[in-house]
C-alpha positions as CSV (number, residue, x, y, z in Angstrom):
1,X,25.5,98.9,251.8
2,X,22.4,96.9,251.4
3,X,21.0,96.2,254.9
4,X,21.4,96.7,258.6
5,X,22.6,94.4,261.5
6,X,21.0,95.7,264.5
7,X,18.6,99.1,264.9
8,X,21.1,100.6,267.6
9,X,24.3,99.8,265.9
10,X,23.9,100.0,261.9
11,X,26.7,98.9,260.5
12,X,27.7,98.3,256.6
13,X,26.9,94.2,255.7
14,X,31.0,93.0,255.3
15,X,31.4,91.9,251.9
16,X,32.3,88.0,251.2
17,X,36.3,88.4,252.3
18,X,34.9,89.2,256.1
19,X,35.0,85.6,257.3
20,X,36.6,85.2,261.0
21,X,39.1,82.7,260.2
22,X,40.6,84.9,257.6
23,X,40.2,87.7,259.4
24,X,42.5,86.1,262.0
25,X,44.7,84.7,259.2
26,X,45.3,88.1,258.3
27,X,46.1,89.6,261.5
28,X,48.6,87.2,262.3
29,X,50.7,87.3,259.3
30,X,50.9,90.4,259.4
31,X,51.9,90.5,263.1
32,X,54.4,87.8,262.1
33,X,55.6,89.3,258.5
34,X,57.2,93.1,258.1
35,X,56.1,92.3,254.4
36,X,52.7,91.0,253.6
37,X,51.1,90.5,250.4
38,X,47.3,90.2,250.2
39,X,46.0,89.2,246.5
40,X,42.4,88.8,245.9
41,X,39.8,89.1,243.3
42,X,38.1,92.3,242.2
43,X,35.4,92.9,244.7
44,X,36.3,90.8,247.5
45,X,36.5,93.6,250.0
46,X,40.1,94.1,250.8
47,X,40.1,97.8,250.2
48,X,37.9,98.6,253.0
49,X,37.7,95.3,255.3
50,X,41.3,94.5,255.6
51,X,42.7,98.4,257.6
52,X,40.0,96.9,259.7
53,X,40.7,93.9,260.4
54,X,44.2,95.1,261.5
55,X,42.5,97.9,263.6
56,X,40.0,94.6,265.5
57,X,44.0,93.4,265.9
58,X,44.9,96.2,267.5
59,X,47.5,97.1,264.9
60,X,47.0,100.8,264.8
61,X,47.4,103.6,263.7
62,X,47.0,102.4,260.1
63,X,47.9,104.3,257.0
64,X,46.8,103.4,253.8
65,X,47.9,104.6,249.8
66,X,44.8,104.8,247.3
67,X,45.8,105.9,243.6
68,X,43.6,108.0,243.1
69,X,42.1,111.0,245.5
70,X,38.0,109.7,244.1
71,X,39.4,106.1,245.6
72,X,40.3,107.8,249.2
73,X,37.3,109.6,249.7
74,X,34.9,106.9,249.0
75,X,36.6,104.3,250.7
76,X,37.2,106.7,253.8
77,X,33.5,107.3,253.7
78,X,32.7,103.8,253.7
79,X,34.8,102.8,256.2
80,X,34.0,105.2,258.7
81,X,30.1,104.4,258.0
82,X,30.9,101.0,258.3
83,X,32.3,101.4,262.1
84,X,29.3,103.7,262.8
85,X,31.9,106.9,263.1
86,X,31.7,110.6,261.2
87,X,35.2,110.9,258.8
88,X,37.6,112.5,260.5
89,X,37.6,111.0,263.8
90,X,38.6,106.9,264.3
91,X,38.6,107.0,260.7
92,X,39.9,110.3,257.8
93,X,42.1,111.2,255.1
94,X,44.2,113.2,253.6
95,X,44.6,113.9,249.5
96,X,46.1,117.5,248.5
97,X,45.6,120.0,250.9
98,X,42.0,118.6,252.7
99,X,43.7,116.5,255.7
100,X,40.5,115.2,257.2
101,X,42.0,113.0,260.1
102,X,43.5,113.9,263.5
103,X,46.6,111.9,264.3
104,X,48.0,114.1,267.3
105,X,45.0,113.5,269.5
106,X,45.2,109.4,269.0
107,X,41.4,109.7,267.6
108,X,41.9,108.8,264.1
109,X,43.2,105.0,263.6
110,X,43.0,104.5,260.0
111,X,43.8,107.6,257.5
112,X,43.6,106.9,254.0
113,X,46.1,109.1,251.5
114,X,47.3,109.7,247.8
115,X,50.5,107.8,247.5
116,X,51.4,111.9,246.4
117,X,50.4,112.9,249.7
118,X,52.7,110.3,251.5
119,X,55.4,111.5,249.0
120,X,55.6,114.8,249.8
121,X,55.4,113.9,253.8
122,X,58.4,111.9,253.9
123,X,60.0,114.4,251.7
124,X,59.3,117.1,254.3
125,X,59.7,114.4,257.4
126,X,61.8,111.6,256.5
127,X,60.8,108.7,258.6
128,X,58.9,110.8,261.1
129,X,56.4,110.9,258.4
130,X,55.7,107.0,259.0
131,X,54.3,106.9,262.6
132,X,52.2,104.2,262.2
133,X,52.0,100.3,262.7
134,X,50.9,99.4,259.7
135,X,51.3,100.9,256.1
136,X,49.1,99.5,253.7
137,X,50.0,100.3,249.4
138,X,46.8,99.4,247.6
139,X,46.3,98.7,244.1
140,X,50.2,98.0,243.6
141,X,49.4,97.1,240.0
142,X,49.2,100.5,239.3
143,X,52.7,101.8,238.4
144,X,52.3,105.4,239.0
145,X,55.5,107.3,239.8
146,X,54.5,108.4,243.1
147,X,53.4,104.6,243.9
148,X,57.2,103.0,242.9
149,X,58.6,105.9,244.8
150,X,56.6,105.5,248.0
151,X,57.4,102.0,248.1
152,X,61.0,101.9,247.5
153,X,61.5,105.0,250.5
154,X,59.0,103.1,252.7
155,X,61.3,99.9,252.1
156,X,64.2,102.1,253.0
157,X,62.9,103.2,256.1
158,X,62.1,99.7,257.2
159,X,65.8,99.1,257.2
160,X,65.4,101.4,260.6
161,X,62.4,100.9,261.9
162,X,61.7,96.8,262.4
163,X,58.9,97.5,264.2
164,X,57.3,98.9,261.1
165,X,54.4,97.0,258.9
166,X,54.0,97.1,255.2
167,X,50.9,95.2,253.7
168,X,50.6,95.3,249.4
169,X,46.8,94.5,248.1
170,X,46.3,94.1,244.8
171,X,44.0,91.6,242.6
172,X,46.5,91.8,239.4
173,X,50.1,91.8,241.2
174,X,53.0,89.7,239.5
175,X,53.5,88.5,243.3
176,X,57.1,86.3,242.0
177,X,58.2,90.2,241.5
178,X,57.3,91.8,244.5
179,X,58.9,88.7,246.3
180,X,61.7,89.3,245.0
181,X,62.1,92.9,245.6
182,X,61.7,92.3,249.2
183,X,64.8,89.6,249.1
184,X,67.1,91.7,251.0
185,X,65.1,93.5,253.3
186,X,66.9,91.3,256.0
187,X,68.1,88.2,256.5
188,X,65.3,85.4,257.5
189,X,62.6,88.2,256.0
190,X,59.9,86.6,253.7
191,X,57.2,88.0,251.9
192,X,54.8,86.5,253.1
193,X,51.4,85.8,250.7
194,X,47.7,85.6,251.8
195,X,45.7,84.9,248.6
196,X,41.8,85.3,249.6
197,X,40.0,82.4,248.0
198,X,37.7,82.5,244.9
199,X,34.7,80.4,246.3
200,X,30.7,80.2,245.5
201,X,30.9,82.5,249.6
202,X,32.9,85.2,247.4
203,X,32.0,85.2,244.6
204,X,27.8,85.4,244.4
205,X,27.1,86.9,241.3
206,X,28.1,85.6,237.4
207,X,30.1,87.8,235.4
208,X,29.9,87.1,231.3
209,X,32.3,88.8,229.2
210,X,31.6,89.8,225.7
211,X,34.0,91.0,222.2
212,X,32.5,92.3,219.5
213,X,32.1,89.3,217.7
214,X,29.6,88.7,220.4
215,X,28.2,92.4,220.5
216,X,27.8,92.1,216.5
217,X,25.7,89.4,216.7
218,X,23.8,90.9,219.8
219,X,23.1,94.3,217.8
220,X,22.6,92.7,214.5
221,X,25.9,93.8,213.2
222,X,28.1,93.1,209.9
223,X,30.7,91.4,211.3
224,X,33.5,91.2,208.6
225,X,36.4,93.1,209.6
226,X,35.5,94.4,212.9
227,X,38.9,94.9,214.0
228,X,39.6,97.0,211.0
229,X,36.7,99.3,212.0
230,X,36.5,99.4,215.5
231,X,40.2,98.6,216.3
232,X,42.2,100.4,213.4
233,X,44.0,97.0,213.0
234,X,44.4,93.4,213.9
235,X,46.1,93.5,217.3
236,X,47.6,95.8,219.9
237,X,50.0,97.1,217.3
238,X,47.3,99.3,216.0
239,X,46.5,102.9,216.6
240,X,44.4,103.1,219.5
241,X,42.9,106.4,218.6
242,X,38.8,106.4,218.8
243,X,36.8,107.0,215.5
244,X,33.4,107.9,215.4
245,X,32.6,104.2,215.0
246,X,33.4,103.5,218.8
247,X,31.2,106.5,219.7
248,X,28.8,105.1,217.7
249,X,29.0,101.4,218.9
250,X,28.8,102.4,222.6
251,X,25.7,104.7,222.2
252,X,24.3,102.1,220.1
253,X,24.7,99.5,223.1
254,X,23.4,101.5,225.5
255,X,19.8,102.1,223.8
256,X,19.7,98.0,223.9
257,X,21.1,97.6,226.9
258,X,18.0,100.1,228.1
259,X,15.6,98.6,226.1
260,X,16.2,95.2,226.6
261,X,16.9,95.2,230.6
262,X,13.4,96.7,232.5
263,X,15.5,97.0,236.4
264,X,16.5,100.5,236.5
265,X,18.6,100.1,239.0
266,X,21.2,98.4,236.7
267,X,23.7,101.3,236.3
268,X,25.9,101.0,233.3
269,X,29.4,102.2,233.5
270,X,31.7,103.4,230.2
271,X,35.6,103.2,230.4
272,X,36.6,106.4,228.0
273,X,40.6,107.5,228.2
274,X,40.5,111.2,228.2
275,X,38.1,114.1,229.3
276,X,37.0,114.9,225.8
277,X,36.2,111.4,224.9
278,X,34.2,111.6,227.7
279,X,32.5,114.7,226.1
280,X,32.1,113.3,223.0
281,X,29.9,110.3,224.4
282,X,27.9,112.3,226.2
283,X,26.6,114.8,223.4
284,X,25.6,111.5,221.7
285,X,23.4,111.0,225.1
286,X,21.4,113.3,224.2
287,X,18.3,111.2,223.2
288,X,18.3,108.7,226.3
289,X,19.4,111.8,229.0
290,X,15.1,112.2,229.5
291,X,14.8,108.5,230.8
292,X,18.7,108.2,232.2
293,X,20.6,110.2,234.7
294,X,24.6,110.8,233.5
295,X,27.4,110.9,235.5
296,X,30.7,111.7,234.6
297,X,34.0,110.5,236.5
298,X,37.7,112.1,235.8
299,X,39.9,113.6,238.3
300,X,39.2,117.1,237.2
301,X,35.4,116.3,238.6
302,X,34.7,117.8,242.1
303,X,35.0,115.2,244.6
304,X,31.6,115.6,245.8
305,X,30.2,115.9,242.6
306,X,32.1,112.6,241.8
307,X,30.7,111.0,245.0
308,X,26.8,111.4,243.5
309,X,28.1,108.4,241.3
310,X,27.6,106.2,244.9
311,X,24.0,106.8,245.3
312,X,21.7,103.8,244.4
313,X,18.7,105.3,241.6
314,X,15.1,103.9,241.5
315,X,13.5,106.2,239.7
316,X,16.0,106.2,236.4
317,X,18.7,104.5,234.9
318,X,22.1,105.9,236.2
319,X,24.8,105.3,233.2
320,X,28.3,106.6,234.4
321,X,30.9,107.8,231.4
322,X,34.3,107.4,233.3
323,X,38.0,107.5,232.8
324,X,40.5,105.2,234.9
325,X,39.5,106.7,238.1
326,X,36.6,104.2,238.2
327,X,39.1,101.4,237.2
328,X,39.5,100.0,240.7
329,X,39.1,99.9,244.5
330,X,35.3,101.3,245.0
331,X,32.5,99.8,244.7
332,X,29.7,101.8,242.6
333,X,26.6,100.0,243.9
334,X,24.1,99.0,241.0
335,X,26.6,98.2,238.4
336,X,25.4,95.5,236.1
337,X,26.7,96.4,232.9
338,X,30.8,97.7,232.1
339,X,31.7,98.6,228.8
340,X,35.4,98.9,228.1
341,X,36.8,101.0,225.1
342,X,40.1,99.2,226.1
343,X,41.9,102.5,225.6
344,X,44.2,104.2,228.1
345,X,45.7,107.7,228.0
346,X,49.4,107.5,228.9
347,X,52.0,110.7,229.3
348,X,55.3,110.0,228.1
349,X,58.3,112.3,227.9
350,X,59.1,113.3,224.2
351,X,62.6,113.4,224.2
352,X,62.9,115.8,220.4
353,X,60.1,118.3,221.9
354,X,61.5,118.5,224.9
355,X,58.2,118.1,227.0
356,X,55.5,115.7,228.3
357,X,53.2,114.5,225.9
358,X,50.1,112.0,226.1
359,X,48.6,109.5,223.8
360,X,46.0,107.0,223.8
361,X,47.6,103.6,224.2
362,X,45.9,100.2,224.5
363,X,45.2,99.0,228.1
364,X,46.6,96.0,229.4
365,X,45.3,92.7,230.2
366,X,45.6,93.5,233.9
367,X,43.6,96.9,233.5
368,X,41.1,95.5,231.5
369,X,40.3,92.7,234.3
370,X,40.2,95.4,237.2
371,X,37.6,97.5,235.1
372,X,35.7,93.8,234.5
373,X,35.3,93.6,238.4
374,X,33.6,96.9,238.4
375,X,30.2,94.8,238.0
376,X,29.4,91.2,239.4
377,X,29.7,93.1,242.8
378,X,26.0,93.9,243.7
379,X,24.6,91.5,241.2
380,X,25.3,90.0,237.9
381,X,27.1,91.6,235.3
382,X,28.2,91.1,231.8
383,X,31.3,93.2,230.3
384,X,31.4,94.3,226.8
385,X,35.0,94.0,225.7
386,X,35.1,96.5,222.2
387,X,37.9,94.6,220.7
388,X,38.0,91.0,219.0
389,X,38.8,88.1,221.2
390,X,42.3,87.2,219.4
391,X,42.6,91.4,219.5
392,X,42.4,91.0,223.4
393,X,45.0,88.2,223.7
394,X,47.4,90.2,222.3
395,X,47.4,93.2,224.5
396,X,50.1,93.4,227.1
397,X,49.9,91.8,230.7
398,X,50.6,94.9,232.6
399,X,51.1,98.5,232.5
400,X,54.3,99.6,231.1
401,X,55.8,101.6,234.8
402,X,55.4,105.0,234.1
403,X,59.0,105.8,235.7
404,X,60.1,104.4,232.4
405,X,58.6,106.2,230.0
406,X,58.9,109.9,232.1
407,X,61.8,113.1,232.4
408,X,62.1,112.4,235.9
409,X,62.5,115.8,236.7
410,X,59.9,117.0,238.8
411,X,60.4,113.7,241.0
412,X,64.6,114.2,240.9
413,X,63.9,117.7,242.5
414,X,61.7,116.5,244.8
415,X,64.4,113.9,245.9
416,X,66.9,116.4,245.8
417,X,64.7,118.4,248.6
418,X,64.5,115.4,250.7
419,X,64.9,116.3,254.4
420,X,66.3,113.3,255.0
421,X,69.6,111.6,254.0
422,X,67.7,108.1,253.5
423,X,66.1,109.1,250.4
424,X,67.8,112.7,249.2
425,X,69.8,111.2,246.7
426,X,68.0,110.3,243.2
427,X,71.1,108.3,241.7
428,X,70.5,106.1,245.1
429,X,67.0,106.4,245.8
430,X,65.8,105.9,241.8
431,X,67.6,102.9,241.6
432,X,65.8,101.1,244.0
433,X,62.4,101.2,242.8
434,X,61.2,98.3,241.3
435,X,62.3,99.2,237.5
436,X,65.0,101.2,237.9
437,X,65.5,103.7,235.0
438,X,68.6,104.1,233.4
439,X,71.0,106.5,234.9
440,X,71.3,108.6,231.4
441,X,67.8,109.4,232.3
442,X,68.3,110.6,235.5
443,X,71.6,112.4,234.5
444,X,69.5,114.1,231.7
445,X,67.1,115.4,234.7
446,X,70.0,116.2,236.8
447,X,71.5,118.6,234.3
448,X,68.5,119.9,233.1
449,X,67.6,121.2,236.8
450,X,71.3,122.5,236.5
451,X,70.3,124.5,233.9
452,X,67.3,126.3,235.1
453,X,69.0,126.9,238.3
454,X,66.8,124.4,240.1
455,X,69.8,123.0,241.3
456,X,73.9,123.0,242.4
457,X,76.5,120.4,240.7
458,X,78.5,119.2,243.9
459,X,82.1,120.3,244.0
460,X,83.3,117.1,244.6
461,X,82.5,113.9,243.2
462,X,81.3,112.2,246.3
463,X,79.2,115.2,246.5
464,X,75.7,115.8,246.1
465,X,73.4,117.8,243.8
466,X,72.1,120.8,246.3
467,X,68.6,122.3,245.8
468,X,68.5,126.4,245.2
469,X,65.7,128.9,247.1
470,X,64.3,128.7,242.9
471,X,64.5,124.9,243.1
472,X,62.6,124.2,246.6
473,X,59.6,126.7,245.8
474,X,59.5,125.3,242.4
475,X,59.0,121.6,244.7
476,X,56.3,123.3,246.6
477,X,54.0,124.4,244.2
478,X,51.1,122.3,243.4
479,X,51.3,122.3,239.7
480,X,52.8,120.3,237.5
481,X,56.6,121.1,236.5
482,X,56.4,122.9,233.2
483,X,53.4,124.6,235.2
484,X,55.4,125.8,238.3
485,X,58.7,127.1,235.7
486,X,56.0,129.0,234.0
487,X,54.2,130.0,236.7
488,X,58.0,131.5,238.5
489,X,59.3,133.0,235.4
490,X,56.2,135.3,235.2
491,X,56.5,136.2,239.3
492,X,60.1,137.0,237.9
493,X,58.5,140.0,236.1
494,X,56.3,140.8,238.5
495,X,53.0,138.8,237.0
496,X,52.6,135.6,239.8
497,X,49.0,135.8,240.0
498,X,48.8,135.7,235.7
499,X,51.7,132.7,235.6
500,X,49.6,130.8,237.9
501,X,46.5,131.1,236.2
502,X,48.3,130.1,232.9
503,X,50.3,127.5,234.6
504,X,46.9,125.9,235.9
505,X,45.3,126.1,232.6
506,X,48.1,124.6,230.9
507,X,48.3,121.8,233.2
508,X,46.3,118.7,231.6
509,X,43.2,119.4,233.7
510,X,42.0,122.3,235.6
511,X,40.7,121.5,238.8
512,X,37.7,121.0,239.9
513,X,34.8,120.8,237.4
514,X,31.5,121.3,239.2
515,X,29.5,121.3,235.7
516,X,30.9,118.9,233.4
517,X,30.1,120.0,229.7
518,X,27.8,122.6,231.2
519,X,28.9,124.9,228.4
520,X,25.9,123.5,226.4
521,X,23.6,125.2,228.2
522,X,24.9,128.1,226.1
523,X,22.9,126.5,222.9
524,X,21.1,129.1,220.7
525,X,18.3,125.7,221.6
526,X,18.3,125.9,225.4
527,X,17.5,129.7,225.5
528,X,14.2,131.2,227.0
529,X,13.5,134.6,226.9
530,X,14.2,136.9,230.1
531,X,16.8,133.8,231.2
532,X,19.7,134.5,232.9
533,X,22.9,132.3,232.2
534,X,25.2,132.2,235.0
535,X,29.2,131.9,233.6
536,X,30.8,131.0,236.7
537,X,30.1,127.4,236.3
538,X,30.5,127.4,233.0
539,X,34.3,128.6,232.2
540,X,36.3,126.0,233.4
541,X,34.5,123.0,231.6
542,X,35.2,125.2,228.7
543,X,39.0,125.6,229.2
544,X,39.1,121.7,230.0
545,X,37.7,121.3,226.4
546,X,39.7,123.4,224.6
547,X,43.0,124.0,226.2
């Protein structure tokens, strides 16, 4: 991002990982391996050097999983700048229904996708929908649904096509797991692990991590019982609900991190769980908005809005409120300063109400490190941690896999569609994935389908559950699954259009938001006389609120 090579070719400068030798390294592993597992630090690159390194290898077409559609765009973007190409030709995507890329005519060579996106493909294609040389699942630490799925049908599909690739990045992996899982692929098959090396060549700037003992003596703080009012408790067993305090305590860091730091080109970024955390924070902005320019970042943000986050600022400080979609993968240029809540929002099927819920949890260890490699990228950083030190040792490794903790419903009838026979079965194709959940659950999902008429029972027991016309166009919509039943049993009585508006504002956020909290422009405050207020913009952010 920060230079150019030669006036008739510019080209991206390769961050540290984009040495020769392990560029060849790479390349020949993964020729070598049909399973290779690439671990390196936060910020080393992999994300967007090593789908090119393959392509230099000439190991294309190239697919690669981002979790997140913010992740794919960016990367995409940077990628295709980086080889000197528009998006959509040698280099495109594909999240929802915007397929930038171009497969048939050879021209794109590396597409990036939601792991959602590859779901639904092999769903509809079975291993047709894997007609590449190389599949690459980034970010494997992140134990969506979608993500366990992909790689357990992907690993199925590898037991017919030998010829096939897989490459797993992450910086946070438990590799002795992954190993593992790969154990019976075939016999003589090893997983073979690449681990790009911390050294002063890739790693160039200092990062300092700070707890609030630390930030109590930096803001001049009583620091008895900081846990108790910051933390609700003494360790990860406490609620991990945010108070005003918190609110307080960031706004109260970013006046002296402003103050104190003249470079306004250090951007500060804010972890926040949910969408009106994010809200909350940023009414308290009020007094430094005149001298800072705010960004938010949650999936319900436009994508282009979301990509104004990538632009450097000279002119004013650029502070960035954001969920978990910032939490890995791109590079926000400029970030010196991270400050981590240390909360996550997790959904969880509530088995007495009969529904999804969501809760703030605590985030793990491993979360809490990929957010820390948001800044030491572009220069030095320093992380503000807002829990105690011995509060931070006591918070879990890893994510708790969110296949363990869901229905299963939505992804049993998806299964249960399945074109092909490889992966149409969930009892089979669910007990593959890395955690396997128990069979109750999936029973529970099976019957529940049943019952809404989503699905068949077989008529013998060697038979198999058999989607219904309901059942595949409840698979098809683009909602989620108490959305899409909604949604059906108003087209039942004749109201579609009204059961998918209320099935889209009932999901957990409407998309997309091209004026975050632009509903205070509404303020008695902000008035002028003869003005005109224009409500377009203004409804959804409101229903995001408030729904």
């Amino acid at each position: 991002m920060q230079g150019v090579e030669q006036e008739d070719a510019p080209r991206r400068r390769r961050p540290p990982v984009a040495t020769e030798a392990l560029r060849d390294r790479i390349v020949e592993k993964v020729k070598e391996n049909r399973v290779t597992l690439i671990v390196g630090d936060t910020g080393c690159g992999k994300s967007s050097m090593v789908p090119q390194f393959l392509l230099e290898g000439n190991l294309e077409p190239i697919m690669c999983t981002q979790p997140r559609r913010f992740a794919v765009v960016a990367i995409a973007q940077m990628v295709a700048e980086s080889r000197n190409c528009q998006v959509g030709e040698e280099v495109g995507y594909h999240i929802g229904h915007s397929n930038v890329s171009n497969l048939n005519s050879k021209r794109s060579k590396i597409v990036f996708k939601t792991a959602g996106v590859v779901l639904e493909q092999m769903r509809d294609k079975g291993l047709a929908a894997l007609k590449y040389k190389v599949i690459i699942l980034d970010e494997i630490h992140e134990r969506s649904v979608e993500s366990d799925l992909v790689l357990a049908c992907v690993k199925q599909f590898m037991m017919k096509k030998n010829d096939l690739r897989l490459v797993l990045m992450s910086a946070t992996a438990d590799i002795t797991r992954y190993k593992e899982y790969f154990r019976d692929l075939g016999r003589g098959e090893r997983v073979e692990v690449i681990a790009i090396p911390t050294s002063p060549r890739t790693r160039i700037f200092q990062r300092e991590v700070l707890y609030l003992e630390q930030i109590a003596d930096i803001l001049k703080m009583n620091s008895e019982s900081l846990s108790t009012k910051y933390c609700s408790g003494e360790d990860a067993d406490a609620d991990a609900g945010l108070n005003s305090d918190v609110y307080q305590l960031i706004h109260e860091l970013l006046l002296h991190i402003h103050r104190s730091d003249p470079d306004l080109e250090n951007s500060i970024l804010v972890f926040l769980p949910t969408y009106y955390a994010l809200e909350q924070q940023w009414i308290r902005l009020s007094s430094v908005r005149s001298v800072s320019k705010v960004h938010i970042l949650h999936r319900s943000i436009d994508t282009d809005e979301a990509l104004q986050t990538m632009k450097v600022s000279k002119s004013c400080r650029k502070v960035i409120l954001a969920t978990n979609i910032a939490e890995s993968s791109v590079t926000i240029p400029g970030v010196a300063y991270v400050i981590d809540s240390c909360r996550s929002l997790q959904v969880y099927w509530d088995p007495i109400r009969k529904t999804d819920s969501a809760g703030l949890v605590w985030a793990s260890k491993s979360q809490a490190e990929q957010r820390k490699g948001r800044t030491g990228r572009t220069c030095d950083g320093q992380i503000y941690r807002l829990v105690t030190g011995p509060f931070y040792n006591s918070l879990d490794d890893h994510e708790h896999p969110a296949i363990l903790r869901l229905s299963l419903r939505e992804q049993v009838l998806m299964v249960c569609c399945a074109e092909s026979r490889a992966m149409n079965d969930p009892n089979v194709v669910l007990q593959k994935v890395l955690d396997p959940p128990n069979l109750d659950v999936i029973q529970d999902a099976l019957d529940s389908l049943v019952q809404i008429h989503a699905l068949v029972k077989p008529t013998s027991p060697r038979g198999r559950y058999e989607p219904t016309f309901y059942g595949c166009l409840l698979n098809s919509l683009p909602l989620s699954f108490d959305a899409s039943v909604l949604a059906l049993k108003f087209a039942e009585i004749g109201f579609l259009h009204e059961g998918i508006l209320i099935g889209i504002m009932l999901d957990i956020q409407p998309l997309p938001i091209l004026q975050p909290f632009g509903y205070q422009a509404l303020q008695p405050e902000n008035w002028q006389e003869g003005s005109y207020i224009n409500w377009k913009p203004l409804c959804i952010p409101i229903l995001a609120a408030n729904v």
